[in-house]
C-alpha positions in Angstrom: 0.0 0.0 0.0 1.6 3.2 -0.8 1.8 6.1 1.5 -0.7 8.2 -0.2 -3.2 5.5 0.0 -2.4 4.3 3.8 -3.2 7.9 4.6 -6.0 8.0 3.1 -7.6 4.7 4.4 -6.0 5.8 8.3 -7.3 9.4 7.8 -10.8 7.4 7.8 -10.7 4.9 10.7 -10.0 6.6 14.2 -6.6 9.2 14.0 -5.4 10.3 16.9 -7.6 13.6 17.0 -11.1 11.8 16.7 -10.1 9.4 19.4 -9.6 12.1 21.5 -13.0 14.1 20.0 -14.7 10.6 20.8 -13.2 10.7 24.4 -15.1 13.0 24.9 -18.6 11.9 24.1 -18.3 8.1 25.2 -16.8 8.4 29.1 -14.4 5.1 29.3 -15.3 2.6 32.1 -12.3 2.6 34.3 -9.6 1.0 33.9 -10.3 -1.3 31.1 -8.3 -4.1 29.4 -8.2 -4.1 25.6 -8.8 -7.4 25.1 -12.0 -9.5 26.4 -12.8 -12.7 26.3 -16.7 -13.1 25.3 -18.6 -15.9 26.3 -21.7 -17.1 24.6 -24.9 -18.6 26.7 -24.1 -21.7 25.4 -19.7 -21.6 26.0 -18.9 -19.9 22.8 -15.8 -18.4 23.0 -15.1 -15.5 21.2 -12.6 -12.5 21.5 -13.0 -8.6 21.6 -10.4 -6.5 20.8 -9.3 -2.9 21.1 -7.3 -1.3 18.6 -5.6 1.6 17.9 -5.5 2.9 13.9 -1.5 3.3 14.0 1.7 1.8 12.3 3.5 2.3 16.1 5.9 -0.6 16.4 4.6 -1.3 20.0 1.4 -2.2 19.0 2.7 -4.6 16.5 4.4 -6.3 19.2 1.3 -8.7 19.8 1.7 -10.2 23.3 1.1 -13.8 23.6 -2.2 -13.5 25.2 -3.6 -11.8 21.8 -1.5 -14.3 19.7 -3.0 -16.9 21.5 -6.7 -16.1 21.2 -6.0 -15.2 17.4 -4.7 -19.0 17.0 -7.6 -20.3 18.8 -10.5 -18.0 16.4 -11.7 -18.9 12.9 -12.8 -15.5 11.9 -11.5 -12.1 12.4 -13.8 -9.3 11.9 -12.7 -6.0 11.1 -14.5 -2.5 11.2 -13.4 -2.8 7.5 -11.1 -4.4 5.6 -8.6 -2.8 2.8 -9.1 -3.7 -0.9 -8.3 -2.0 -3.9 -12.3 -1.2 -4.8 -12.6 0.5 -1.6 -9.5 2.5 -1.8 -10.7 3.9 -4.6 -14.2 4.5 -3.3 -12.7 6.4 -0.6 -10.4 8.3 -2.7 -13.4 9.5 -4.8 -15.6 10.5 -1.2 -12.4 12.3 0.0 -11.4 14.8 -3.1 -13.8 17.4 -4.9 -14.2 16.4 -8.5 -12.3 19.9 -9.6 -10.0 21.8 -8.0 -12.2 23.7 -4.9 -10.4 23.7 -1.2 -8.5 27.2 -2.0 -11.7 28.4 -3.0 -13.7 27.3 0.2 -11.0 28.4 3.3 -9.8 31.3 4.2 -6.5 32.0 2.5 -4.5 31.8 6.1 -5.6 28.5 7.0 -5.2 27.5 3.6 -1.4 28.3 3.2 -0.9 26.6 6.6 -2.4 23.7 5.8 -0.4 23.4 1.9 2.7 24.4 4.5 1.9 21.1 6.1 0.9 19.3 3.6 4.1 19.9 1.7 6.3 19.7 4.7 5.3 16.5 6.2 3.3 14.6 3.9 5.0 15.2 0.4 1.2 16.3 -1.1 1.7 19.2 -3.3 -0.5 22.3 -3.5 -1.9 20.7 -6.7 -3.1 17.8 -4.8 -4.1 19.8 -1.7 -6.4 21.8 -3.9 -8.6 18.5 -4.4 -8.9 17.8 -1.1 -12.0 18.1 1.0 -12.3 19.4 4.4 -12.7 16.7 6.4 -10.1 14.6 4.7 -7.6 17.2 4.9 -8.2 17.3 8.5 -7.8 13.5 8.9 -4.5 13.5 7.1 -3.0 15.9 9.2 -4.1 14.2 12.3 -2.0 11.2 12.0 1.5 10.8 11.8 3.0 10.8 8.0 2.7 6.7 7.2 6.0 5.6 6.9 5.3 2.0 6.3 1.6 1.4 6.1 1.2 -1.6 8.3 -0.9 -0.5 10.8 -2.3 -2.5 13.2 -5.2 -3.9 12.0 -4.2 -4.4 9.0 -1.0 -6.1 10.8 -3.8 -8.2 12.9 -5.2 -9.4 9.2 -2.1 -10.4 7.4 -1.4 -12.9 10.6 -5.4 -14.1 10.8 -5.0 -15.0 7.0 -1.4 -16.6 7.8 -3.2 -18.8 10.2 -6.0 -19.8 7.7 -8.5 -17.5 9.5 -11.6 -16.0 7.1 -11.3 -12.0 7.7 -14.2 -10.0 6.9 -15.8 -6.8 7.9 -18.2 -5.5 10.2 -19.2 -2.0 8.4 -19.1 -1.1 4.8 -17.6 1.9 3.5 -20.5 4.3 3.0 -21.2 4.1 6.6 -17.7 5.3 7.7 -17.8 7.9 5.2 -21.4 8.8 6.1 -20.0 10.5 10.1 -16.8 12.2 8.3 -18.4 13.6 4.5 -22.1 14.0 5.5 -21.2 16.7 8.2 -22.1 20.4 6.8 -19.4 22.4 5.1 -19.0 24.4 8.1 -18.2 21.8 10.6 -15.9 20.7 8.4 -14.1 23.6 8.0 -14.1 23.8 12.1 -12.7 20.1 12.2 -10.2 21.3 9.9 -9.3 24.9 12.0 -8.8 22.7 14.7 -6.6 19.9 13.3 -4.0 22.7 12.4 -4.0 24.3 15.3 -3.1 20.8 16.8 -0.6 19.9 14.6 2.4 21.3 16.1 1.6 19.0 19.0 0.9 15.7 16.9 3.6 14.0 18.2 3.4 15.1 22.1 -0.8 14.2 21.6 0.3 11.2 19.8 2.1 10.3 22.4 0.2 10.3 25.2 -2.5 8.6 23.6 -0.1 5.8 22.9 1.1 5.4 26.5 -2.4 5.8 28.1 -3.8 2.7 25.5 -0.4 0.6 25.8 -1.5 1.3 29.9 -4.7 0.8 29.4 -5.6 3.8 32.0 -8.9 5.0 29.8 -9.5 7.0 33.3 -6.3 9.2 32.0 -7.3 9.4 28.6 -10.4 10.6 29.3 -9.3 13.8 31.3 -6.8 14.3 28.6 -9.9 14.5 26.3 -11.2 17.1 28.4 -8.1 19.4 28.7 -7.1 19.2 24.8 -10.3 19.7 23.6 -12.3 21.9 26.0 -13.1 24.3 23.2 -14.5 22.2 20.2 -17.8 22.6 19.3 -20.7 21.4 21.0 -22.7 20.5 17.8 -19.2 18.6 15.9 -19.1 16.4 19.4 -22.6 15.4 19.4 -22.7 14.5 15.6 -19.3 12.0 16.6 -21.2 10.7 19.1 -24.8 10.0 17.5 -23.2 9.4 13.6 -19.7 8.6 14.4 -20.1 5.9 17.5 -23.4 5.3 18.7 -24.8 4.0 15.5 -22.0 2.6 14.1 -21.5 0.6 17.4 -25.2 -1.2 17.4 -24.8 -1.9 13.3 -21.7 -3.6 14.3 -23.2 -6.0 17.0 -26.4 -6.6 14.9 -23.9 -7.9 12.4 -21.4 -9.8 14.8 -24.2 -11.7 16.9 -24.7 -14.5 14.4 -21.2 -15.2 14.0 -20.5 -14.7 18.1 -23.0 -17.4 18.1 -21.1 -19.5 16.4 -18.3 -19.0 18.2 -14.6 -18.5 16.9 -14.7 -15.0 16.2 -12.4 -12.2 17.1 -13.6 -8.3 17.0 -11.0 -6.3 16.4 -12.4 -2.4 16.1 -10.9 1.2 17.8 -10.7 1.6 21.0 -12.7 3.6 22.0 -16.1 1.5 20.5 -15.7 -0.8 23.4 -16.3 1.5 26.5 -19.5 3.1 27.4 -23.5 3.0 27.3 -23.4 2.0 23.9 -20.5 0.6 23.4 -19.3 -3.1 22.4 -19.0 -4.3 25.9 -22.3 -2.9 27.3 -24.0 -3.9 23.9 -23.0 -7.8 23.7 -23.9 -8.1 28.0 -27.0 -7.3 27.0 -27.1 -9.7 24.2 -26.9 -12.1 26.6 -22.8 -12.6 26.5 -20.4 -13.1 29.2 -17.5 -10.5 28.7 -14.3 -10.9 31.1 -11.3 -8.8 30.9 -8.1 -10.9 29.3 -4.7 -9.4 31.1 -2.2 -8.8 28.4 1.4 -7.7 28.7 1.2 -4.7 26.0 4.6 -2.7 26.3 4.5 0.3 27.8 6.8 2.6 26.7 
């Protein structure tokens, strides 16, 4: 996958900056492991995993725990999974179909954002022009890709190596729906924001790294609340109503017959497990058994 294409399909699942946004709206419970064990009424076993959307070597350093469970699953199910037809739907949903961005921001925050663009990315004013809001915003909030193998597309690779099937939980047009069906303005706000933050991509980075590779949600959660005290109340509440909430109950509909089966292994962002509506709460109430599987993630 080359690195224009890695950053676009990372600029779509949760960066850095809507991890935090989404810290916000979905409170964590404590401190909670990233990894589950779920239990089916009958003794189905099944896995739930948290992930984070990054290439960071530490969270390719699977600890045995996660190998294990992997080994021991026949399917691994993905919030989506990469493949040249989708790459190229999202390419299409995240550029204008002429030349339009310079003509929609305000010629400061433009020139920052080409500045940044060209800098750090290697995208040239050209390409920037194409952009739309919101996926300029996502680019800049992750770290440039330097290899592309992030970790869930790290988690794949091994589930095929192992014979497992891989498959996916959303379809593109739903992910999409959150990020491009916002109005022009909140993009633009999402986009104001993400270049204000980028000097401090790396410290933000960061922290969110150590807090998940500690698994201290608690943390992350009052980090949410200092970093982003200012963002808009209406961009929070469509993240959590578009963005989590109703992604999270599509993705259980569509996991229960296959958690019934037993076998499977979710592996989806972080931050869907925690919370009212998140996975955790979601599947208890389906009538699962969800324990807390202690892992030895590296911390540092």
């Amino acid at each position: 996958m080359n690195s224009h294409r890695s950053i676009e399909f990372r600029s779509l699942v949760l960066a850095p900056f809507l991890t935090i946004i989404l810290l916000l709206v979905f409170p964590p419970e404590g401190r909670s492991q990233v990894l589950w064990s779920v239990q089916g009424p009958e003794g189905q076993q099944n896995w739930l995993l948290g992930t984070v959307h990054s290439e960071d070597a530490r969270l390719l350093d699977f600890p045995p725990e996660l190998l294990d469970a992997l080994a021991r699953s026949r399917r691994l199910a993905l919030e989506l999974v990469p493949d040249m037809a989708m790459m190229e739907t999202l390419s299409q949903a995240m550029h204008f179909p002429e030349p339009r961005l310079h003509q929609v921001l305000e010629e400061d925050l433009y020139q920052a954002l080409v500045e940044i663009l060209d800098q750090h990315y290697g995208m040239g004013e050209p390409a920037v022009r194409m952009l739309r809001p919101w996926a300029a915003a996502m680019t800049i909030s992750i770290p440039p890709p330097q290899t592309g193998l992030f970790m869930d597309l790290a988690l794949a690779v091994r589930a095929r190596s192992l014979g497992l099937e891989v498959l996916a939980l959303e379809r593109l047009e739903e992910q999409l729906e959150f990020l491009a069906g916002m109005p022009e303005s909140m993009q633009m706000d999402l986009l104001r924001q993400a270049v204000a933050d980028f000097p401090r991509q790396g410290e933000l980075f960061e922290e969110l790294m150590q807090t998940y590779l500690s698994g201290d949600l608690d943390r992350l959660e009052a980090v949410a609340h200092e970093q982003m005290s200012d963002l808009d109340p209406e961009l929070r509440d469509h993240f959590e109503q578009i963005g989590m909430i109703r992604r999270n109950h599509t993705m259980v509909e569509r996991a229960l017959p296959l958690l019934e089966q037993g076998g499977l292994m979710i592996a989806v962002g972080a931050l869907h497990l925690p919370g009212t509506d998140g996975l955790i709460s979601l599947l208890r109430e389906a009538g699962f058994k969800l324990e807390p599987v202690a892992t030895s993630i590296p911390n540092s």
